[in-house]
Biopython code that builds the backbone (N, CA, C, O; Angstrom):
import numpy as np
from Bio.PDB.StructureBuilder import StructureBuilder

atoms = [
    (1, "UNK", "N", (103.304, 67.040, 152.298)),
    (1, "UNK", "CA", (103.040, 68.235, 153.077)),
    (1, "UNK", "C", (103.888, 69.368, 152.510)),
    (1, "UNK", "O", (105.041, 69.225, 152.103)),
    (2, "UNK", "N", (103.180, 70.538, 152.527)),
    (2, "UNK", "CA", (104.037, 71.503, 151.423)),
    (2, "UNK", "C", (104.105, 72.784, 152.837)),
    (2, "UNK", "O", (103.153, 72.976, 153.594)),
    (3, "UNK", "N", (105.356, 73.480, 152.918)),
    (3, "UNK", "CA", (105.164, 74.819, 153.990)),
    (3, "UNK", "C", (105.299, 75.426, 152.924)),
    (3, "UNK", "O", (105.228, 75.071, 151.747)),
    (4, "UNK", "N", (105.552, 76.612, 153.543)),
    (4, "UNK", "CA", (105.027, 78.280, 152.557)),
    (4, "UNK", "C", (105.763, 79.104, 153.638)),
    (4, "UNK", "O", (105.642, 79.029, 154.861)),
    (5, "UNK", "N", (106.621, 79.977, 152.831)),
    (5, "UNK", "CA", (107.416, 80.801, 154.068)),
    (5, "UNK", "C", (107.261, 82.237, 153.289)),
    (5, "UNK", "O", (107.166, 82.405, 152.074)),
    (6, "UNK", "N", (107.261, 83.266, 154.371)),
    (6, "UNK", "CA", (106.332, 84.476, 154.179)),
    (6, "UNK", "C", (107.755, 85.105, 154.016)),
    (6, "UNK", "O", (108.664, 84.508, 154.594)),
    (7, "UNK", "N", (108.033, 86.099, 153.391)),
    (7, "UNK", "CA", (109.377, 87.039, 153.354)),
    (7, "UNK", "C", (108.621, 88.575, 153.253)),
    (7, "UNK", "O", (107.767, 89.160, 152.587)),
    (8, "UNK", "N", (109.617, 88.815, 154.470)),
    (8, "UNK", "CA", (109.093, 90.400, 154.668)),
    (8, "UNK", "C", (109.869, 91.402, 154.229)),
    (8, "UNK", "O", (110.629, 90.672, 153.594)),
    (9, "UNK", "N", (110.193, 92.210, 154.091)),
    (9, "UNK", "CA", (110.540, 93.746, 153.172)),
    (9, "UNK", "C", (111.979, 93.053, 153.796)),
    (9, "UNK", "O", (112.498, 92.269, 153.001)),
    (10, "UNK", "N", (112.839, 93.254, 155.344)),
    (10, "UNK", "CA", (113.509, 93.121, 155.556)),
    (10, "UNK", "C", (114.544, 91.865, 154.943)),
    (10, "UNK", "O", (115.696, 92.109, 154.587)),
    (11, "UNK", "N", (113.825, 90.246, 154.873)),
    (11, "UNK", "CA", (114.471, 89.793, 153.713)),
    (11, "UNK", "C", (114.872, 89.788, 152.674)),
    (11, "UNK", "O", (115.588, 88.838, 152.360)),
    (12, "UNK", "N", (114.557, 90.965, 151.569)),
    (12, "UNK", "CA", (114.803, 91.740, 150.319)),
    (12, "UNK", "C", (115.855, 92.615, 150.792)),
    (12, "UNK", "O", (115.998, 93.497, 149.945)),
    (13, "UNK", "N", (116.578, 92.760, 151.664)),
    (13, "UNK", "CA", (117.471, 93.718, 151.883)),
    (13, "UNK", "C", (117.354, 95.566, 152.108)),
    (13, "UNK", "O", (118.178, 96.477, 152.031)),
    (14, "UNK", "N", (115.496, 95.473, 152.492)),
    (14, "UNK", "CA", (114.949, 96.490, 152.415)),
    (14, "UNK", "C", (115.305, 96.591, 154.475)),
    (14, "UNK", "O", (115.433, 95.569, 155.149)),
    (15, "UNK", "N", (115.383, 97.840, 154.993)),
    (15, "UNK", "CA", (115.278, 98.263, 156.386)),
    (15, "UNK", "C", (114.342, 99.007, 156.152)),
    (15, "UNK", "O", (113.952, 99.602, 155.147)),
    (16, "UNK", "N", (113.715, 98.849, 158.077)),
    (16, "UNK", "CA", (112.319, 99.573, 158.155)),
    (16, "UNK", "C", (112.740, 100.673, 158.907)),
    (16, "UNK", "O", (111.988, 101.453, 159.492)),
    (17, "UNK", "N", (114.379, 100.733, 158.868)),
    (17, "UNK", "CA", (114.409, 102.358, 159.326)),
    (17, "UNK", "C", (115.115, 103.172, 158.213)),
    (17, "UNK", "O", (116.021, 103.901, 158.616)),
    (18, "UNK", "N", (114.872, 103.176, 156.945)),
    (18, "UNK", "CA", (114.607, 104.041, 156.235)),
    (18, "UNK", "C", (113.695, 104.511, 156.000)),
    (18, "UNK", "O", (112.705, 103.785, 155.905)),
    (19, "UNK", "N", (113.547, 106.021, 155.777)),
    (19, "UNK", "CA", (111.880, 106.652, 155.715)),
    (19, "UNK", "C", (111.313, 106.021, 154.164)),
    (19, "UNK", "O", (112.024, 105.650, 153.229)),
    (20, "UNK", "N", (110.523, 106.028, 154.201)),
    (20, "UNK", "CA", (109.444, 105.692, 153.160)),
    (20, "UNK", "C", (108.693, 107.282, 152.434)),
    (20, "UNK", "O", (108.016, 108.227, 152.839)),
    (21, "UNK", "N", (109.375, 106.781, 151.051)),
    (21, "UNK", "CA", (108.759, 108.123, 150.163)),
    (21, "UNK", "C", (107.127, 108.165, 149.870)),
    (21, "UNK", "O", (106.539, 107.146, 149.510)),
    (22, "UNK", "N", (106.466, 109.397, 150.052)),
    (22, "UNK", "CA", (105.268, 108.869, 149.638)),
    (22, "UNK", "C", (104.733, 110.239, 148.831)),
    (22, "UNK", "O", (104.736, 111.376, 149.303)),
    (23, "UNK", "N", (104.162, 109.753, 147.176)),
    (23, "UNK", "CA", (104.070, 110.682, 146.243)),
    (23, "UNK", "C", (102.494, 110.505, 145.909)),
    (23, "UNK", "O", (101.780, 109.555, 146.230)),
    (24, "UNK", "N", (102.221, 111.385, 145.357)),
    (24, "UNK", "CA", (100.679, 111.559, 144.817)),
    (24, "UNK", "C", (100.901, 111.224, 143.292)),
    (24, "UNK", "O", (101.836, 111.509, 142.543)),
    (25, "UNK", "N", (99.501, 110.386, 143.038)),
    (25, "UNK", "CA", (99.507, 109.821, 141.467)),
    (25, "UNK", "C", (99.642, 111.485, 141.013)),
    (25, "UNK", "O", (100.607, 111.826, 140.330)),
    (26, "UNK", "N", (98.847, 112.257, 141.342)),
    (26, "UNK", "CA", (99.351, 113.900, 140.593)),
    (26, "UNK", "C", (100.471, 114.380, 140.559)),
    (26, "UNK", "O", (100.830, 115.143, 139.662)),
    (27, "UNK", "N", (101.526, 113.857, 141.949)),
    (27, "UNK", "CA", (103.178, 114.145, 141.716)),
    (27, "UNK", "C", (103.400, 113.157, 140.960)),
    (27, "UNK", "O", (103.607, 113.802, 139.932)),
    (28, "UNK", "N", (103.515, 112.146, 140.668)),
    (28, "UNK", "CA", (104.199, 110.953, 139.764)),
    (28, "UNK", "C", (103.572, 111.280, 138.251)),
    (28, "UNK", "O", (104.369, 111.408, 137.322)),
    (29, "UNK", "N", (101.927, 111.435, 137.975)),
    (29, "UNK", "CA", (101.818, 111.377, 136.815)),
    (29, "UNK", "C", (101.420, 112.992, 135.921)),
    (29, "UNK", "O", (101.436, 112.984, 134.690)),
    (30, "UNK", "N", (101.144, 114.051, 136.549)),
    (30, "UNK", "CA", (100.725, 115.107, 136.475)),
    (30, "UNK", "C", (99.560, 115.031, 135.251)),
    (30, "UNK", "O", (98.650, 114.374, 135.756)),
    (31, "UNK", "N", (99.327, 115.252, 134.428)),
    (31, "UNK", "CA", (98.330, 115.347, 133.202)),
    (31, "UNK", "C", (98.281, 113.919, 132.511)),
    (31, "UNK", "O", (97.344, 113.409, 131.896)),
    (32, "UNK", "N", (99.365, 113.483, 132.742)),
    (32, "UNK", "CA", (99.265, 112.015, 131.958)),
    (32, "UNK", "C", (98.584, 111.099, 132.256)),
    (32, "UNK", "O", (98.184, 111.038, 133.419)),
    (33, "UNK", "N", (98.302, 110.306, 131.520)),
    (33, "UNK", "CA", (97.590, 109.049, 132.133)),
    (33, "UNK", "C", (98.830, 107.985, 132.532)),
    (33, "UNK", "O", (98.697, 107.024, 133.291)),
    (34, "UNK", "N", (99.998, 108.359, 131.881)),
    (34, "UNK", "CA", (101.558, 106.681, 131.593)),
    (34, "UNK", "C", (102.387, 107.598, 131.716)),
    (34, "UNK", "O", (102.437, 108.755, 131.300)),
    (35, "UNK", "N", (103.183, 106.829, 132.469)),
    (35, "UNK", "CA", (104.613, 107.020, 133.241)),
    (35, "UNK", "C", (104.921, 106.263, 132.667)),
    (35, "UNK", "O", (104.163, 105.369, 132.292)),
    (36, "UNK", "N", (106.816, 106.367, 132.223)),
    (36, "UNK", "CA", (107.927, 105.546, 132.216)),
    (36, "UNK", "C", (108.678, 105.688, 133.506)),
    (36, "UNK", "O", (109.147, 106.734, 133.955)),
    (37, "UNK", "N", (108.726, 104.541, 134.019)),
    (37, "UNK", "CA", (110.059, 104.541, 135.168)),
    (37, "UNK", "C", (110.899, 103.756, 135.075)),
    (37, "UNK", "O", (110.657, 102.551, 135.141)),
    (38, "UNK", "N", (112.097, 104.243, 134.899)),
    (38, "UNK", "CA", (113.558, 103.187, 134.438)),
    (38, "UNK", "C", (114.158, 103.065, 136.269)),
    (38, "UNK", "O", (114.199, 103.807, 137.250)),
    (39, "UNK", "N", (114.592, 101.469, 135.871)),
    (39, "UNK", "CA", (114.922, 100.982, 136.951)),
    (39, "UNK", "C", (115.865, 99.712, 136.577)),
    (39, "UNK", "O", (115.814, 99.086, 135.518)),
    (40, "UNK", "N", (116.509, 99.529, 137.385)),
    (40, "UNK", "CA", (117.971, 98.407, 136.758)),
    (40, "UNK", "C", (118.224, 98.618, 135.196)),
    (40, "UNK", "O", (119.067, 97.877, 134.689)),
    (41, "UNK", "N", (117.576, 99.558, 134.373)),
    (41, "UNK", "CA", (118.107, 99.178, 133.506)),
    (41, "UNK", "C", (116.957, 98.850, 132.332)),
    (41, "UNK", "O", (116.934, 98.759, 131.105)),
    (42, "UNK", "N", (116.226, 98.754, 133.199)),
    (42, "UNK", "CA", (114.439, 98.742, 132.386)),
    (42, "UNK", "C", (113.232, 99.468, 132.601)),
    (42, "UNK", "O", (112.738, 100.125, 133.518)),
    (43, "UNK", "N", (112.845, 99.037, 131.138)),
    (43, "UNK", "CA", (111.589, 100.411, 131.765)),
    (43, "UNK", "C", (110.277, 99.624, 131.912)),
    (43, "UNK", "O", (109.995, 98.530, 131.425)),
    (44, "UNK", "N", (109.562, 100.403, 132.670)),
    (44, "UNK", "CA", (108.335, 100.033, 133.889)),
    (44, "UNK", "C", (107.356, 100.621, 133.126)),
    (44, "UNK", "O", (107.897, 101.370, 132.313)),
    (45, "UNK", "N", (105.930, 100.621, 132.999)),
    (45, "UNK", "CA", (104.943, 101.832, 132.481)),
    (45, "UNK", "C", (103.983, 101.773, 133.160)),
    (45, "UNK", "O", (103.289, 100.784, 132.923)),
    (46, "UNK", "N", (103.535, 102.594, 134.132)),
    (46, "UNK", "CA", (102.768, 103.076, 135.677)),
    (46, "UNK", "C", (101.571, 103.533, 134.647)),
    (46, "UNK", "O", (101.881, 104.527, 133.990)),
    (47, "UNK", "N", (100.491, 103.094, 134.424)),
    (47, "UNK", "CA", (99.244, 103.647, 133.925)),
    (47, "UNK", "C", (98.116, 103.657, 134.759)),
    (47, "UNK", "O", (97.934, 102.893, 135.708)),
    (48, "UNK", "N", (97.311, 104.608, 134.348)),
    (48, "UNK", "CA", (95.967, 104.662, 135.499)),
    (48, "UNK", "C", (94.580, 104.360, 134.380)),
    (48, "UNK", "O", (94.406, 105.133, 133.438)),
    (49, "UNK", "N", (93.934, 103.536, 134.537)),
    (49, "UNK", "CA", (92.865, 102.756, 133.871)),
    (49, "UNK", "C", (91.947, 103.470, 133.482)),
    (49, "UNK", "O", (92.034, 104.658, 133.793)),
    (50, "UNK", "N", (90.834, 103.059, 132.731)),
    (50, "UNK", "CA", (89.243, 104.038, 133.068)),
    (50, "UNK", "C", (88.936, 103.723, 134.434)),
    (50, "UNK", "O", (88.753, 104.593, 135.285)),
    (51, "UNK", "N", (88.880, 102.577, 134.638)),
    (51, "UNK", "CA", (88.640, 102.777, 136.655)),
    (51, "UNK", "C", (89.282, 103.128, 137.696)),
    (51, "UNK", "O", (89.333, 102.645, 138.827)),
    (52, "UNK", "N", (89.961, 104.354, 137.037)),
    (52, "UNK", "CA", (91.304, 104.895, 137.918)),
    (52, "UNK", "C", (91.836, 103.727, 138.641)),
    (52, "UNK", "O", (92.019, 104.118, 139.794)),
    (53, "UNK", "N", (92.139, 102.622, 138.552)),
    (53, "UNK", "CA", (93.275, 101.776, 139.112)),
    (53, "UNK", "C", (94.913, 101.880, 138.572)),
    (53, "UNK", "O", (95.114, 102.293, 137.430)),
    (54, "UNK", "N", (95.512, 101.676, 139.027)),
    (54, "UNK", "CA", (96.721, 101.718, 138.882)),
    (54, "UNK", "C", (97.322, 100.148, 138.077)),
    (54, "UNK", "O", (96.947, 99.055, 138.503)),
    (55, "UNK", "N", (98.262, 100.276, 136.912)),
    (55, "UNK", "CA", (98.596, 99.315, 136.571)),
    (55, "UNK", "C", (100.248, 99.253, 135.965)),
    (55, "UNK", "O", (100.354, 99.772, 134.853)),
    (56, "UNK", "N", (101.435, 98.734, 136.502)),
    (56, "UNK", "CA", (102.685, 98.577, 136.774)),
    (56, "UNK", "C", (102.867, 97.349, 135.566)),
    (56, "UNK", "O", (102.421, 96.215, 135.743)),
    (57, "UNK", "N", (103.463, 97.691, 134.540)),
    (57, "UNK", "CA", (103.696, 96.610, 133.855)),
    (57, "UNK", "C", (105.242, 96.960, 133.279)),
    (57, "UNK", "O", (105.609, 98.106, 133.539)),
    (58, "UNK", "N", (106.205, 96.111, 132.523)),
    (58, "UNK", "CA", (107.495, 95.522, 132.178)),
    (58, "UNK", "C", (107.068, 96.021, 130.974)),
    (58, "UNK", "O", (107.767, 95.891, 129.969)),
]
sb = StructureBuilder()
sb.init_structure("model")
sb.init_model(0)
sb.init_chain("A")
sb.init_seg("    ")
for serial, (resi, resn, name, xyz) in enumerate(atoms, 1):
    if name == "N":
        sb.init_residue(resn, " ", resi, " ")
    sb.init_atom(name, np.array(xyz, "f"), 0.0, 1.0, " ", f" {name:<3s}", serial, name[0])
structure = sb.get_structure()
């Protein structure tokens, strides 16, 4: 028998009484299609597809 335990924002050390930022792909990417976003120390690359989807890769 296998359980499965769900972890919510608050187990990550995240609180739900901090406000939550919220940006437009036009504020984050303006003309571009790829973002770099450095974070710990690495960089992230935020791209938007031909099917305008969003894609977050290392």
């Amino acid at each position: 028998m296998s359980t499965s335990t769900q972890h919510s924002a608050e187990d990550k050390g995240f609180s739900a009484s901090f406000p939550r930022k919220k940006f437009t792909t036009q504020d984050l990417m303006g003309n571009s299609r790829e973002v770099v976003i450095e974070h710990g120390g690495e960089e992230y690359r935020l791209r938007i597809t031909s099917n305008q989807k969003l894609i977050l890769t290392k």
